[in-house]
C-alpha positions as CSV (number, residue, x, y, z in Angstrom):
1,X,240.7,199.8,-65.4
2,X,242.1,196.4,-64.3
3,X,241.4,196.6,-61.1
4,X,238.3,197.8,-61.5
5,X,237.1,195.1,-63.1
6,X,239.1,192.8,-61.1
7,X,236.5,189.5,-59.0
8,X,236.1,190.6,-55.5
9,X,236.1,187.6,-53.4
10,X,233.4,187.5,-50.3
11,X,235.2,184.8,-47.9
12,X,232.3,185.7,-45.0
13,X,229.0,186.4,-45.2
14,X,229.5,189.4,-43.0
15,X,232.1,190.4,-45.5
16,X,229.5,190.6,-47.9
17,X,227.0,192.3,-46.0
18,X,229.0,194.9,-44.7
19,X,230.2,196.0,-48.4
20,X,226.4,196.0,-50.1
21,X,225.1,197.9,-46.6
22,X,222.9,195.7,-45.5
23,X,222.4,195.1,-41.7
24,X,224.4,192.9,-39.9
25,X,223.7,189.3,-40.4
26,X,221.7,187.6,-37.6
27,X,224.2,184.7,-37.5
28,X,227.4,184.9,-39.3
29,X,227.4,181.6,-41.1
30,X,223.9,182.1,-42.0
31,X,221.9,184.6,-43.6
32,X,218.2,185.2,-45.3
33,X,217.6,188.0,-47.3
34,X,214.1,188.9,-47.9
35,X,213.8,190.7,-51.0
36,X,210.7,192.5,-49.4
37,X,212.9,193.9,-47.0
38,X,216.0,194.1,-48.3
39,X,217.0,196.8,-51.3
40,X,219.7,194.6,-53.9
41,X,220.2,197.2,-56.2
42,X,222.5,197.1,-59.7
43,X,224.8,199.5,-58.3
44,X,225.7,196.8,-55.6
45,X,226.1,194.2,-58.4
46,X,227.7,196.2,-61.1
47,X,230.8,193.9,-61.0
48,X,232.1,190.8,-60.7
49,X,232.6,188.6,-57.6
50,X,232.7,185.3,-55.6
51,X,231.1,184.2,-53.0
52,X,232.6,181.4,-50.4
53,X,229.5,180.0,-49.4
54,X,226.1,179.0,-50.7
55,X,223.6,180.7,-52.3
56,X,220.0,180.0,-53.7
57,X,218.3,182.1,-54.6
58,X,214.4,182.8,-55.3
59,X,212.5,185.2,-57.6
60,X,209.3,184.7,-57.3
61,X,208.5,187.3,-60.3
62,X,211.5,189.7,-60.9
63,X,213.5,190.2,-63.8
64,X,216.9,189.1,-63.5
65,X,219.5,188.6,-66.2
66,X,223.4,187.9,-65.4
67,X,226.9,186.2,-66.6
68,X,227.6,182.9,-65.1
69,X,230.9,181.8,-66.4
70,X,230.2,182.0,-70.0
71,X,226.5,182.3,-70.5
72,X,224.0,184.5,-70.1
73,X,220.7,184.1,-67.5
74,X,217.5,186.0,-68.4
75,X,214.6,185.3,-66.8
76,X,211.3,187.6,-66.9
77,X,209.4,184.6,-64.8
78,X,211.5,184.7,-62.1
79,X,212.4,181.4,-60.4
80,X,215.6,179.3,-58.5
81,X,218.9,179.7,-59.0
82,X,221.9,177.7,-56.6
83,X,225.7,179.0,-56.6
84,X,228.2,176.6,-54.8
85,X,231.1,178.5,-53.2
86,X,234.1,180.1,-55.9
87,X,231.4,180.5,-58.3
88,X,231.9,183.7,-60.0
89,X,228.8,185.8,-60.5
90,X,229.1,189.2,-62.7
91,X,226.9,191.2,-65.0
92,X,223.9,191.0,-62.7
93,X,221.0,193.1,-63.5
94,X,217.8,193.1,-61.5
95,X,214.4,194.9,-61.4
96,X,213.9,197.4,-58.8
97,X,211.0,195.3,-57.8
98,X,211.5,191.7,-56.5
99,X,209.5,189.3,-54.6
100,X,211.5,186.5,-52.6
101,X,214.7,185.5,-51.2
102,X,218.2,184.9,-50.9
103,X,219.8,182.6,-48.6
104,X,223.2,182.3,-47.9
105,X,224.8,179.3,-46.2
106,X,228.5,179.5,-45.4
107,X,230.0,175.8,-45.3
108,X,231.1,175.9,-41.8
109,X,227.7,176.1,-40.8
110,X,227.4,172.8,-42.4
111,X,230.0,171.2,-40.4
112,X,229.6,168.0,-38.3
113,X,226.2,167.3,-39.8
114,X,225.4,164.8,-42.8
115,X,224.4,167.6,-45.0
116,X,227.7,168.8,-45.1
117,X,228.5,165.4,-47.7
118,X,225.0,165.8,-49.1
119,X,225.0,168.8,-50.3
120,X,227.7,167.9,-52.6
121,X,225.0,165.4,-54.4
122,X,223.0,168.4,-55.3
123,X,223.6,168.9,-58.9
124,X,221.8,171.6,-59.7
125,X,224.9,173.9,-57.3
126,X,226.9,172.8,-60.2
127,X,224.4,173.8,-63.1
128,X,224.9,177.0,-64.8
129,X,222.3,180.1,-63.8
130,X,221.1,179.6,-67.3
131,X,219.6,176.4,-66.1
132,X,217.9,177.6,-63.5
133,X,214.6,176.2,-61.9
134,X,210.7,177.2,-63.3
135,X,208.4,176.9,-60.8
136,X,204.7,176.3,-60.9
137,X,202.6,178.4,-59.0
138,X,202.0,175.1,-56.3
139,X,205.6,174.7,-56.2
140,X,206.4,178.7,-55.9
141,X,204.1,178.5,-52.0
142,X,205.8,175.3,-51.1
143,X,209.5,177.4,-51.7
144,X,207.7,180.6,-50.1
145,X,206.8,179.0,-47.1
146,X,210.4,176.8,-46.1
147,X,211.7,180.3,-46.7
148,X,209.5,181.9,-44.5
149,X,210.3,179.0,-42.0
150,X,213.9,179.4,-42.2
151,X,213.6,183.4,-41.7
152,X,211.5,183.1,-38.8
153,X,213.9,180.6,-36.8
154,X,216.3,182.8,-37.8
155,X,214.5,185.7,-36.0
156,X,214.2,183.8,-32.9
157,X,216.3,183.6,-29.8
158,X,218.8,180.9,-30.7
159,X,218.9,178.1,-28.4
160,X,220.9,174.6,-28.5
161,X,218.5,173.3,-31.0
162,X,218.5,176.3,-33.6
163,X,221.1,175.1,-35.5
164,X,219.2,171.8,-35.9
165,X,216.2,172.8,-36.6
166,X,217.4,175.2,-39.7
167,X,220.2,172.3,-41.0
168,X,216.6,170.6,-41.5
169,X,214.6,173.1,-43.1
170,X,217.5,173.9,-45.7
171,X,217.6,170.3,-46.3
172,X,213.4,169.9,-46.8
173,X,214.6,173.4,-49.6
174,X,217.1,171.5,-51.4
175,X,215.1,168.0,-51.7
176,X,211.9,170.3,-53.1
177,X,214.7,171.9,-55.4
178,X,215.4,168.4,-56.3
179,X,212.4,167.2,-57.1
180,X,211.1,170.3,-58.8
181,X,214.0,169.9,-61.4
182,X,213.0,166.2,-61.8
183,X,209.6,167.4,-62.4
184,X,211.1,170.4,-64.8
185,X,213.2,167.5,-66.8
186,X,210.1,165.4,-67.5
187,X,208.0,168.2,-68.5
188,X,210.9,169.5,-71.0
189,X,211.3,166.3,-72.5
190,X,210.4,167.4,-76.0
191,X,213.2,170.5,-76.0
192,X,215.5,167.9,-74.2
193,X,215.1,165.5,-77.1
194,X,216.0,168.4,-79.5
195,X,219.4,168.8,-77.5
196,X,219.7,164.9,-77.3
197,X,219.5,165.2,-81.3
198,X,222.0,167.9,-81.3
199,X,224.6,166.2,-79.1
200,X,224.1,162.7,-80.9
201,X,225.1,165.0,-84.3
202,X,228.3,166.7,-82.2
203,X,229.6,162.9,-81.4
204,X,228.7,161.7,-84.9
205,X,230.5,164.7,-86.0
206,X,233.3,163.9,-83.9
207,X,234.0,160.7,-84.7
208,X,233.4,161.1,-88.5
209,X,235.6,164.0,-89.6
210,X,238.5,162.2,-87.7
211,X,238.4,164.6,-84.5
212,X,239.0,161.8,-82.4
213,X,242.3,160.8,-84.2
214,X,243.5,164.8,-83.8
215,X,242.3,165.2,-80.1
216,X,241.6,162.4,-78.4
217,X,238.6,161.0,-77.0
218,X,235.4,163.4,-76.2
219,X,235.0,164.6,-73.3
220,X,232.0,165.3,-70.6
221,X,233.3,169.1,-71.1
222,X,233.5,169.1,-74.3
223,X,230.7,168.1,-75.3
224,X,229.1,170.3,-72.5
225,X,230.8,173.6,-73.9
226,X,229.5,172.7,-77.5
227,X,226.5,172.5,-76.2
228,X,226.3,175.4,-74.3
229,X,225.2,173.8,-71.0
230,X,226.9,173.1,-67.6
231,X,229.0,169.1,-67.8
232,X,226.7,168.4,-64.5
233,X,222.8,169.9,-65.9
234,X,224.1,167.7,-69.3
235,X,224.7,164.1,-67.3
236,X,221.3,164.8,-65.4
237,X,219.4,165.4,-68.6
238,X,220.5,162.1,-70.3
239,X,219.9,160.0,-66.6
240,X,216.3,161.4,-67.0
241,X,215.5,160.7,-70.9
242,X,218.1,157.6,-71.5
243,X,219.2,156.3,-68.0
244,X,222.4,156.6,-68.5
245,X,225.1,159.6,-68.0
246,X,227.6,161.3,-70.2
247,X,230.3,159.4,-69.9
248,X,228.2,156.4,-70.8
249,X,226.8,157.7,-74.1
250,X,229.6,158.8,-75.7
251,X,230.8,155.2,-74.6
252,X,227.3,153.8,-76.6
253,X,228.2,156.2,-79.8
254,X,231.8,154.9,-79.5
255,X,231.1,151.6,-80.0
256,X,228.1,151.9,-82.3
257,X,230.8,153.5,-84.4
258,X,233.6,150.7,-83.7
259,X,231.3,148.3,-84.6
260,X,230.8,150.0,-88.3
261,X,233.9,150.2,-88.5
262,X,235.0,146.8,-87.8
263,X,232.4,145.3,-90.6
264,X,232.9,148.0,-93.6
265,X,236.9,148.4,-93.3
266,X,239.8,146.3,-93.5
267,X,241.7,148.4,-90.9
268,X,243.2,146.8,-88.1
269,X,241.9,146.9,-84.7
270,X,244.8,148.6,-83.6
271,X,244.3,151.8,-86.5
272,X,240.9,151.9,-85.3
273,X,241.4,152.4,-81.7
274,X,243.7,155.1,-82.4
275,X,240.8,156.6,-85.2
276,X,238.1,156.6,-82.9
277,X,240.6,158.6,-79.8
278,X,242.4,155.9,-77.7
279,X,246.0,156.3,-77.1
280,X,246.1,152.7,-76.5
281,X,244.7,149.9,-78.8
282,X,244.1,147.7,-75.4
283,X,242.3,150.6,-73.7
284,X,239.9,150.0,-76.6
285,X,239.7,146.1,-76.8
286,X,238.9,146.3,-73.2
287,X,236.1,148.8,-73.0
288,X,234.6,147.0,-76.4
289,X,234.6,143.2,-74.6
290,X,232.8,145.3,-71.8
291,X,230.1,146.6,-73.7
292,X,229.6,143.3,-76.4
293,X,231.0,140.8,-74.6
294,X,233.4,140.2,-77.7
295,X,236.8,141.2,-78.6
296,X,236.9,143.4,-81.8
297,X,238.3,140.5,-83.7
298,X,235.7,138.3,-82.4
299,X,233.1,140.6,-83.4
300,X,234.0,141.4,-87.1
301,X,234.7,137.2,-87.5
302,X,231.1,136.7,-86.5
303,X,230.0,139.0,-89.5
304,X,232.8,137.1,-92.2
């Protein structure tokens, strides 16, 4: 029973191929799937397993629901989703009817080109499926046809240039991706304010009920997990609706809650670095001069 539900890991694309029965791939760092074409069915999916390379993936219509690390995707509209490589993907299901693509991008194919950095800067490879991309029907032709582009230079003899001219086309798919999300955050500002609300309560929580003296200071992953969203989709959500990242709000509620602190209590500044998570009392003097421009001391004399 262990075994059988033990992660296969896909280190080639050919690897993979070979094992769902699908025809060889036309390059072996490279592949598009075309979902018109191509048969993915459950049975192929049924358990867990890794891939070693990219993969985005677009559903123009079909169902698809699936475990990405802990949560759940379920999608009847279809849309974008982008594994980086040692992702595990299990408990896919998919209708028997599906209209798109799947493109897989092993990073070798990558090598010696500037992509092979950039694509690290890609977020969304590090969002959970859950968070995956909506598309508008304008959007959906623009993804259509760079796939369609990148299948058909595929199809083609290969030449010196090939490799060039496909390194480009995956790019122009990953900046639209980019944008689109952009697009996506903007036009869910309101339910990104309701989780805003919610993770503001979680830190007020935190530092309230003394959390922070037990454990520490919060983390990105933390607060990610209680949130139920990937660390990277949460930084990218705050950079749209506050400016700033994760790591720089909890640093905003910190001191918002130092400062209260300082000016209702007569605890010293060294009992409240350790209340609000600091190990060490200077670790705190210095990140509170950074933000105010005053020490702690300086800043609860100025309300005496």
């Amino acid at each position: 029973m262990k075994q059988k539900n033990k992660l296969r890991i896909f280190h080639s694309i050919t690897e993979m191929h070979r094992v769902f029965g699908l025809p060889e791939p036309l390059h072996p760092l490279i592949s598009m799937l075309d979902h018109n074409k191509v048969a993915i069915t459950r049975e192929m999916l049924a358990h867990p397993f890794v891939l070693n390379f990219y993969n985005v993936t677009y559903n123009e219509f079909a169902v698809c629901r699936m475990r990405y690390g802990q949560t759940i995707y379920d999608s009847e509209e279809g849309g974008m989703f982008f594994v980086s490589p040692g992702q595990p993907l299990k408990g896919i299901e998919t209708a028997t009817a599906s209209k798109g693509f799947t493109l897989l991008v092993h990073p070798d194919f990558l090598r010696n080109y500037a992509l092979d950095t950039k694509i690290k800067n890609y977020g969304f490879f590090d969002y959970s499926v859950n968070e995956s991309l909506h598309l508008s029907g304008k959007e959906k032709m623009i993804i259509s046809a760079i796939g369609k582009s990148i299948d058909d230079e595929l199809e083609t003899a290969t030449d010196d240039i090939s490799q060039d001219v496909l390194i480009s086309q995956i790019e122009l798919l990953l900046n639209y991706s980019q944008r689109f999300y952009k697009r996506q955050f903007v036009m869910r500002k309101p339910l990104n304010n309701i989780l805003l609300e919610k993770l503001d309560k979680i830190l007020d929580q935190y530092f309230n009920d003394r959390t922070a003296l037990m454990k520490g200071l919060p983390t990105v992953q933390y607060l990610a997990g209680e949130l139920n969203i990937s660390p990277k989709y949460l930084g990218d959500m705050l950079r749209t609706l506050t400016g700033h990242n994760t790591q720089q709000h909890i640093h905003f509620k910190l001191i918002e809650k130092a400062k209260e602190v300082l000016t209702t209590s007569n605890l010293t500044v060294g009992e409240i670095a350790f209340l609000l998570g600091f190990e060490h009392p200077q670790s705190f003097n210095k990140l509170f001069k950074s933000k105010t421009n005053l020490s702690p001391l300086e800043f609860r004399a100025s309300f005496n």
